[in-house]
VMD Tcl script that draws the C-alpha trace (Angstrom):
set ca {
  {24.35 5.40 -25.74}
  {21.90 2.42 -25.63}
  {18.21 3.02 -25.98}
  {15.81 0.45 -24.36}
  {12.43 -0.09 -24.70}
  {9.89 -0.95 -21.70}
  {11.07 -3.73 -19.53}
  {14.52 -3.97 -20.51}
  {17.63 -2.99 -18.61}
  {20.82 -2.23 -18.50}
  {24.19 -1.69 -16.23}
  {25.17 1.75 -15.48}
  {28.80 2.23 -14.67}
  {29.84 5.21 -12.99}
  {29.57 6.13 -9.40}
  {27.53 9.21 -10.29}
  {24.74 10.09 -13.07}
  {22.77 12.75 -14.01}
  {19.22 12.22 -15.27}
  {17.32 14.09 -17.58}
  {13.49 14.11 -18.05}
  {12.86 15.08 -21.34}
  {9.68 17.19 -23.37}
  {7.78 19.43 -25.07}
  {8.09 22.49 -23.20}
  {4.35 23.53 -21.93}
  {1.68 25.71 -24.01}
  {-1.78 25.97 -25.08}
  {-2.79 22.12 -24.86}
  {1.03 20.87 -23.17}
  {0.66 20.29 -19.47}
  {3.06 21.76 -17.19}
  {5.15 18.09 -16.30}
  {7.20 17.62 -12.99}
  {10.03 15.26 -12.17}
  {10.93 13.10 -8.94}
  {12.32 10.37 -7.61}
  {11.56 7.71 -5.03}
  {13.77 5.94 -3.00}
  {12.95 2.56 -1.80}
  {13.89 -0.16 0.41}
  {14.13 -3.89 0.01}
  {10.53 -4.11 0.36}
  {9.35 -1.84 -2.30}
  {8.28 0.98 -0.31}
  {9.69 4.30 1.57}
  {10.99 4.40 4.87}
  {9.28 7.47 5.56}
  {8.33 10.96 3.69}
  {11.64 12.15 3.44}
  {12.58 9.39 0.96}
  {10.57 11.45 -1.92}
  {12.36 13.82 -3.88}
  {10.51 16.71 -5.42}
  {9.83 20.28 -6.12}
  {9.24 21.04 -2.46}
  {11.91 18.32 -1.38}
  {14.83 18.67 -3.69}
  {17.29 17.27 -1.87}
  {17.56 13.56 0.00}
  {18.66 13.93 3.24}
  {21.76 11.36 2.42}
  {22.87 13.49 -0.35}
  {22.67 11.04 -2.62}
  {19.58 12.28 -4.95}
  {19.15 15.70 -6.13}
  {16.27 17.64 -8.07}
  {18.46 19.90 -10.50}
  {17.70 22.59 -12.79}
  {14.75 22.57 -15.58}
  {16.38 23.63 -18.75}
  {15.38 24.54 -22.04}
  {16.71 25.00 -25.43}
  {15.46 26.96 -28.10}
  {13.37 23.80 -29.61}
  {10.77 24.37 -27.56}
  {11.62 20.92 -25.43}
  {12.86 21.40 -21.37}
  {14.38 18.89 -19.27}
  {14.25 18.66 -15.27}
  {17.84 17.32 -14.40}
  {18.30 15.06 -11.62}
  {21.20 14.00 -9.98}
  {22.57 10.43 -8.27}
  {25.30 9.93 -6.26}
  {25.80 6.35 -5.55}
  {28.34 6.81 -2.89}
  {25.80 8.45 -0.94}
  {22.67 5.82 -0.87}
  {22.23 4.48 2.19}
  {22.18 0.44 2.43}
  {18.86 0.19 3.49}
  {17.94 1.44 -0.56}
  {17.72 -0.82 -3.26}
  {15.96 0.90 -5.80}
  {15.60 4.69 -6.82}
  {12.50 5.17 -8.84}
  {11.96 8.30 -11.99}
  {8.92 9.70 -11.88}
  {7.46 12.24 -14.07}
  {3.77 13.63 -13.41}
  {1.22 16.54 -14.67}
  {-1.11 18.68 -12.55}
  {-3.65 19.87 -15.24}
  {-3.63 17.75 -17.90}
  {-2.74 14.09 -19.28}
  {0.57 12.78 -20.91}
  {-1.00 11.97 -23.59}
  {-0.94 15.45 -24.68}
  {2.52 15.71 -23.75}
  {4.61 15.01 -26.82}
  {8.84 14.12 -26.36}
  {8.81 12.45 -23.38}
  {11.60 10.20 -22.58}
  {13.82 9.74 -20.12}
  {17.84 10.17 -20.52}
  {20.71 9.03 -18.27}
  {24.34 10.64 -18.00}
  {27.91 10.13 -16.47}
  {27.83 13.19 -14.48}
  {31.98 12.59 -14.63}
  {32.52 12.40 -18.57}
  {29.10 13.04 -20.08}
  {28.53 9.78 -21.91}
  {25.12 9.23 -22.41}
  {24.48 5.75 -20.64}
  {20.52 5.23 -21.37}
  {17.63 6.59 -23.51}
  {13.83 4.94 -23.31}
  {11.22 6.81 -24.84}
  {7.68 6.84 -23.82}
  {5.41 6.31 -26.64}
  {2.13 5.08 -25.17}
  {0.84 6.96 -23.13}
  {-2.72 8.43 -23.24}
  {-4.89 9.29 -20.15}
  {-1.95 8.93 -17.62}
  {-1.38 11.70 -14.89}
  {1.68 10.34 -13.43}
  {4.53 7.80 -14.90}
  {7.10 5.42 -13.35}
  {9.63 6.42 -16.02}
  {12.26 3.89 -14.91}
  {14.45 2.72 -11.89}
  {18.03 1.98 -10.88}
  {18.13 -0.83 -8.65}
  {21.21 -2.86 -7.10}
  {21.71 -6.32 -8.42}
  {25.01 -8.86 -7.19}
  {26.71 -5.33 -5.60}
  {26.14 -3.25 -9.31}
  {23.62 -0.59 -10.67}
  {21.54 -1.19 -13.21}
  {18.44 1.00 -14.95}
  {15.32 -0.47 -15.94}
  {12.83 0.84 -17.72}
  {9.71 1.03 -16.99}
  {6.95 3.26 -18.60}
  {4.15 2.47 -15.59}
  {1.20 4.72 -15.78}
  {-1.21 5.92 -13.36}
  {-4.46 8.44 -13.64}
  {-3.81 9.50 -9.75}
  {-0.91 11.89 -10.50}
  {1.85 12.38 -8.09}
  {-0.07 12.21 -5.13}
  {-1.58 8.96 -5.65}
  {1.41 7.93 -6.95}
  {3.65 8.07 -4.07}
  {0.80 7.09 -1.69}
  {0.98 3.42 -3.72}
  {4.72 3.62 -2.43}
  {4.12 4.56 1.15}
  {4.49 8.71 1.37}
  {1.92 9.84 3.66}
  {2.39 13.28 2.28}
  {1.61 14.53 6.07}
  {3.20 17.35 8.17}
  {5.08 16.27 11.28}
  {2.85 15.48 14.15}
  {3.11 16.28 17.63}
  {3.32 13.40 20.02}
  {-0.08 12.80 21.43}
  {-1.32 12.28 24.44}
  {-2.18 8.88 24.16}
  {0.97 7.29 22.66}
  {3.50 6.67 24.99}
  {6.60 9.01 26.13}
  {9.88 7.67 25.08}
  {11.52 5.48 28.12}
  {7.42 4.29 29.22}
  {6.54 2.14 26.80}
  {4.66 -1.21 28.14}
  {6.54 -3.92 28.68}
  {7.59 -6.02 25.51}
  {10.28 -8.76 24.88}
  {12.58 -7.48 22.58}
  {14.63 -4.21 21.35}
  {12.62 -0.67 22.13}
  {10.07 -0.30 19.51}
  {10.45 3.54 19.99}
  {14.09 3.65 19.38}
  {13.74 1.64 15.95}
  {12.53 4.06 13.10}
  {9.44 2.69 11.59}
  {10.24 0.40 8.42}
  {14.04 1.27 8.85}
  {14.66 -0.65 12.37}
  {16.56 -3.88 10.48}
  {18.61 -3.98 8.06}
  {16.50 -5.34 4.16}
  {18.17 -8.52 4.30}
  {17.06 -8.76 8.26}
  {13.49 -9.41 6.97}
  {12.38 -12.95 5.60}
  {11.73 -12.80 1.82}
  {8.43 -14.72 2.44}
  {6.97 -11.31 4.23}
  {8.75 -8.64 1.76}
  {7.25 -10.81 -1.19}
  {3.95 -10.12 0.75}
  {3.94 -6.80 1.13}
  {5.02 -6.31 -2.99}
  {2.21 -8.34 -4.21}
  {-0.39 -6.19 -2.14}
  {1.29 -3.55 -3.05}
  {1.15 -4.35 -7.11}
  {-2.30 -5.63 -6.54}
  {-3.09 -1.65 -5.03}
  {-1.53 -0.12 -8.08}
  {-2.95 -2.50 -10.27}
  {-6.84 -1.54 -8.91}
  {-5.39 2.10 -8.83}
  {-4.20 1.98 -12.54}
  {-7.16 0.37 -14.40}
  {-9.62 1.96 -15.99}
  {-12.68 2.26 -13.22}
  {-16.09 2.81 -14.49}
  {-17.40 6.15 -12.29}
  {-19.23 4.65 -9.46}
  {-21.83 6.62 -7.22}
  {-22.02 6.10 -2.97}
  {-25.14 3.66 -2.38}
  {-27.59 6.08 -1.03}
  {-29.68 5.20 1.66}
  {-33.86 4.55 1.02}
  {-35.86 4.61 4.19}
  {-34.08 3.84 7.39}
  {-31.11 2.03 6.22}
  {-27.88 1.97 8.30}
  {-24.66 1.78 7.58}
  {-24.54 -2.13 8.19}
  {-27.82 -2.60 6.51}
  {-25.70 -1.25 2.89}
  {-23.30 -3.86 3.06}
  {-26.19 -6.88 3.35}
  {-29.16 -7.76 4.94}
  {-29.34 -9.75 8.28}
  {-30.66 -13.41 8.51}
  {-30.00 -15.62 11.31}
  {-26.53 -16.18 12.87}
  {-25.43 -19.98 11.65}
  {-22.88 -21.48 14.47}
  {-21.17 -24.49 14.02}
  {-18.90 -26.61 16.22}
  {-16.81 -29.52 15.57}
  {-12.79 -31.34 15.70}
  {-10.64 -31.46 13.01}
  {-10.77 -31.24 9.27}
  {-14.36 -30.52 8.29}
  {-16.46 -28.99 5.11}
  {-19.32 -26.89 6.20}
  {-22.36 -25.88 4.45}
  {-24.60 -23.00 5.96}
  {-28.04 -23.93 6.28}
  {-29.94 -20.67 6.99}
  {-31.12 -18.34 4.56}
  {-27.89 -15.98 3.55}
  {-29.02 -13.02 0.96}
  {-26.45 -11.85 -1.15}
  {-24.13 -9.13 0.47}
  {-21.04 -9.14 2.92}
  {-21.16 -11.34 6.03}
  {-18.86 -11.99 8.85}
  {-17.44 -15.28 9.05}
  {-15.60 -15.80 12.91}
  {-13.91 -18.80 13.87}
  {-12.18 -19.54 16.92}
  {-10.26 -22.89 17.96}
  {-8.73 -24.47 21.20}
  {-5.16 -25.38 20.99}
  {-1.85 -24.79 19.13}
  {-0.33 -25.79 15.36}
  {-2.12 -24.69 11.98}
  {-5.99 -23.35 11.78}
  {-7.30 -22.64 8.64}
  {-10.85 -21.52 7.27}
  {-12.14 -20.92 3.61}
  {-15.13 -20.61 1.50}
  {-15.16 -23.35 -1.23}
  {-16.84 -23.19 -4.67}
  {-19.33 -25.47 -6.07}
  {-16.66 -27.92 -7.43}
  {-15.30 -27.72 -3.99}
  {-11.99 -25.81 -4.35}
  {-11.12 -23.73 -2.09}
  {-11.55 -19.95 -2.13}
  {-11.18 -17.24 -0.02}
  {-8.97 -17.61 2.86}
  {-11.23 -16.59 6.07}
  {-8.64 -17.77 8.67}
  {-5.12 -18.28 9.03}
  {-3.04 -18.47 11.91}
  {-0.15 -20.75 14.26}
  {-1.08 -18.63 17.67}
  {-2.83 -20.75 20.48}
  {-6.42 -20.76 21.21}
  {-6.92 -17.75 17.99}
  {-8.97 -17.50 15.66}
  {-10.21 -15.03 12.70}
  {-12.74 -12.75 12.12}
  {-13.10 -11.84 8.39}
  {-15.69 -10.53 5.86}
  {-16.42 -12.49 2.64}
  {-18.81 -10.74 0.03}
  {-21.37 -13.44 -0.63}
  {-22.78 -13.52 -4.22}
  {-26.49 -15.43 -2.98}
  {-26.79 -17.93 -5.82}
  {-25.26 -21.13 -4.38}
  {-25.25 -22.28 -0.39}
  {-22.46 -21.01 1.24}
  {-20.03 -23.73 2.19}
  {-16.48 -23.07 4.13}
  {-13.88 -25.56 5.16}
  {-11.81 -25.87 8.15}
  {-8.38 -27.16 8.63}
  {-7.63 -27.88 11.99}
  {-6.42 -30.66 14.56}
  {-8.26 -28.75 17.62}
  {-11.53 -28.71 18.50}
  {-13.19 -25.25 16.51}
  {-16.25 -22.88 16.32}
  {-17.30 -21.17 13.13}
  {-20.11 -18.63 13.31}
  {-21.54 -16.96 10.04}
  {-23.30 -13.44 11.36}
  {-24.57 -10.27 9.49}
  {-22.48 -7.06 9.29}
  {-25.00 -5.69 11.98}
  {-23.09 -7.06 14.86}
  {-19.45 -5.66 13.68}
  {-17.95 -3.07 16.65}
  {-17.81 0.15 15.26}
  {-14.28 2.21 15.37}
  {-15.06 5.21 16.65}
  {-11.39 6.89 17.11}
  {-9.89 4.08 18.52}
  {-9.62 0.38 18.64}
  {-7.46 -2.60 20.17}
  {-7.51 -5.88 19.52}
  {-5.88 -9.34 18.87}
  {-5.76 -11.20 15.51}
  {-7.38 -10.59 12.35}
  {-10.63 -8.84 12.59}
  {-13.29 -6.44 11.41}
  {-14.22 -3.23 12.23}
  {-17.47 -0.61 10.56}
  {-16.38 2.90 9.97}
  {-18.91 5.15 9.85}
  {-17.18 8.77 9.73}
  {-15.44 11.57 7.50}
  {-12.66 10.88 5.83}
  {-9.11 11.24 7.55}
  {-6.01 9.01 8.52}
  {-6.13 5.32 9.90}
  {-3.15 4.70 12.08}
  {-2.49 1.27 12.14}
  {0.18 -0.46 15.29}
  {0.91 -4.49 15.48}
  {3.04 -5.92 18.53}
  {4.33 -8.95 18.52}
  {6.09 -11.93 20.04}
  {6.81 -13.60 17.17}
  {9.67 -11.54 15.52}
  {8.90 -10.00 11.85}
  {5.52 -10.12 10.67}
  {3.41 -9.09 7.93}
  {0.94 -6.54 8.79}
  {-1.87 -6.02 6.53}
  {-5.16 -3.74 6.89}
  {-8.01 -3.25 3.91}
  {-11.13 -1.35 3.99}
  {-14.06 -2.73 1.75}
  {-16.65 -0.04 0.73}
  {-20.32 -1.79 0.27}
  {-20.01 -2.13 -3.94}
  {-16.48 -4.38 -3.40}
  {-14.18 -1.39 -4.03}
  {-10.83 -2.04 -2.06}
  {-8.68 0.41 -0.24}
  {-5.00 -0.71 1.47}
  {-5.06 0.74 4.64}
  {-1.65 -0.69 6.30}
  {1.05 -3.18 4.64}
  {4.38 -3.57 5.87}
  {6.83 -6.35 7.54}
  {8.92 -5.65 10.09}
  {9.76 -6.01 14.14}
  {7.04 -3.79 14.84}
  {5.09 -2.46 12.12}
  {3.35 0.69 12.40}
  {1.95 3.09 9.25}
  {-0.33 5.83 8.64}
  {-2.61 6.15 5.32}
  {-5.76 7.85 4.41}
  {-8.77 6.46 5.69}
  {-11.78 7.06 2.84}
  {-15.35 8.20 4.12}
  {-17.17 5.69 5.63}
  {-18.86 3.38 5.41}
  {-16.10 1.22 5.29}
  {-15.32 -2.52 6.58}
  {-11.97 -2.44 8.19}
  {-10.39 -5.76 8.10}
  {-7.48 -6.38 9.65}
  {-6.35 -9.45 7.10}
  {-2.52 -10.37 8.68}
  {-2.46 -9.26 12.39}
  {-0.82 -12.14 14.10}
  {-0.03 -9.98 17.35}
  {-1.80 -7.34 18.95}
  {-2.87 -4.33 17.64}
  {-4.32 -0.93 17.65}
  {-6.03 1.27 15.35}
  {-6.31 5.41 15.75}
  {-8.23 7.46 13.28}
  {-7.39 11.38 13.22}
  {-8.98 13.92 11.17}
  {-7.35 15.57 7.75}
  {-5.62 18.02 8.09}
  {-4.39 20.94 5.86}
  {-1.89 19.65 3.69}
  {0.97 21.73 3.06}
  {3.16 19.02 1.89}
  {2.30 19.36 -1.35}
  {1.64 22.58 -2.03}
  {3.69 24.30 -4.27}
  {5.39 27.48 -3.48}
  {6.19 28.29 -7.08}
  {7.16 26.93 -10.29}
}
mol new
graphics top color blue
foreach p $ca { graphics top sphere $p radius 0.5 }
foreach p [lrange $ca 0 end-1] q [lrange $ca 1 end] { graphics top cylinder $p $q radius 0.2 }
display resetview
């Protein structure tokens, strides 16, 4: 047996392993702990709910992963087995991701943990990696087996997060919803508008091509907003309070104050600076050009490098709308790159379109929600083949919430949508899309049955 430690890896021969997730058994002060698994495509992410193995889903669909028995031996430590069968992963799976999380407590108080791999055939133990940092964590990424030139291997990798399960497999895709009915306003299989291209309704979302179908340029997109998520979701966040209203305030008015819109014309490349008075807060930037090839806008710092990306797009006569959170202490100055005669407009957050339910559009935008919380589904069609579709919402102190991510022939996905106020900005949308915002509803996904 070969023990690792954090980042390192391994090949595991054998077609298939069992997996043990080892600790102290639970008492006064030892959480209750609960294994899973994830299975993910080339992307990073599920392909849908069913790709999350747990204690109310302990069996893949495939076959191919399996939540065993939780044993324990007279040393006080138990062990939830799992169970792989490599035969029976699909193609579209490259990795399958340990988890272990806790309900009601922290693994820091969990003493023992590691994790322990198998040959289900002659019982050689292939892997050990022992988790010996953890502290405030409610849910780990233990480590994964991933496919590499045709061959397994096991990595380990001892990723924490204070969100437990739930927020764990959320960072991965699971929607953690039960099935909806078809509604109303979506269309009936066989009436779907008209499209170039294969049936959008007759491709399962995420699964439609095959991993190596997609360019690498999108997937790499889609794992660094994904990483960048779990990176905000992982670090320690100082408790923050909702900026309360004083007086008459709307909902705009807590994201900045208004000031007069700044518009701006011109051809080709130009720097920009905005001469009206701009107090410190978000503001809209909009830019629209004439014309095909490359259109670009950013802000630029004071050593005139440029900064955030504000628009960025190949489609004719488009442009961007985008929200940039302006810090007030130097004028703000944008650049444009462009061969095409342009217009750049810099207005407050007052004259954003509300989504209320629904919304269509074209082209990265911006939307204010207003309402409860409940769940933002995002659609993008397109002409253009794969794209990257990418959706954030901005709350008014900066905090960041990713609302849609995914690359394929016609991404669609479905994710919480946090109490408003919230700026919804639609940051890749080359292609037109739609937004729908339904209410919660009682979750019975995750709700145990018994232990």
């Amino acid at each position: 047996m070969t023990e690792i430690v954090k980042g390192g890896n391994l090949p595991v021969p054998g077609q298939v392993w069992r997996i043990a997730v080892v600790r102290r058994d639970a008492d006064d002060g030892v959480p209750e702990v609960d294994a899973s698994a994830l299975l993910l495509d080339a992307s990073g992410r599920v392909r849908g709910d069913g790709d999350l193995v747990f204690y109310n889903q302990p069996v893949h669909a495939s076959g191919a992963v399996r939540l065993l028995d939780r044993v324990r031996d007279g040393e006080r430590r138990v062990a939830d087995w799992l169970e792989i069968d490599t035969e029976r992963v699909e193609p579209a799976v490259r990795r399958i991701v340990i988890t272990a999380s806790s309900e009601h407590g922290t693994f820091g108080q969990v003493p023992g943990l590691h994790i322990r791999t198998v040959s289900a055939a002659t019982g050689e133990q292939l892997a050990l990696y022992e988790v010996d940092d953890a502290s405030t964590e409610t849910a780990f990424l233990l480590g994964e087996f991933y496919l590499r030139d045709g061959a397994w291997k096991f990595r380990a990798l001892g990723q924490g997060y204070d969100s437990g399960l739930v927020g764990l497999a959320e960072d991965f895709g699971i929607v953690g919803g039960d099935p909806e009915p078809a509604h109303d306003d979506e269309p009936a299989p066989g009436h779907e508008p008209a499209h170039d291209g294969p049936d959008p309704v007759d491709e399962p979302v995420s699964v439609g091509a095959s991993p190596e179908a997609i360019p690498e340029e999108l997937l790499a997109k889609v794992r660094e907003a994904e990483a960048e998520a779990a990176l905000v979701r992982t670090s320690p966040q100082v408790p923050a309070q909702r900026l309360s209203r004083t007086g008459p305030r709307s909902d705009a008015e807590l994201f900045g104050g208004e000031f007069p819109e700044f518009v701006r014309s011109g051809e080709g490349k130009a720097d920009i600076v905005v001469d009206v008075p701009v107090p410190a807060g978000w503001v809209v930037v909009e830019s629209t050009r004439r014309g095909d090839g490359y259109f670009a806008v950013h802000s630029i710092d004071e050593e005139g490098q440029r900064d955030a990306l504000l628009a960025n797009t190949l489609l004719k006569d488009q442009g961007a709308r985008r929200v940039l959170r302006y810090d007030g202490k130097a004028p703000l100055r944008l650049r444009v790159s462009s061969s095409e005669p342009w217009t750049v407009a810099v207005r407050p957050v007052s004259t954003v379109e509300v989504l209320d339910g629904t919304a269509e559009g074209r082209g990265s935008d911006v939307l204010l929600y207003t309402g409860p919380a409940g769940q933002l589904t995002s659609r993008l069609r397109t002409r253009l083949g794969f794209e990257w579709f990418n959706v954030h919402g901005y709350e008014p102190d900066g905090r960041d919430h990713l609302l849609a991510n995914e690359a394929s022939r016609f991404p669609r996905e479905t994710r919480p949508l946090p109490e408003g106020p919230l700026l919804v900005q639609l940051v890749s949308a080359d292609g037109d899309w739609s937004l729908k915002v339904r209410p919660p509803k009682e979750n019975r996904f995750w709700r145990r049955a018994s232990r």
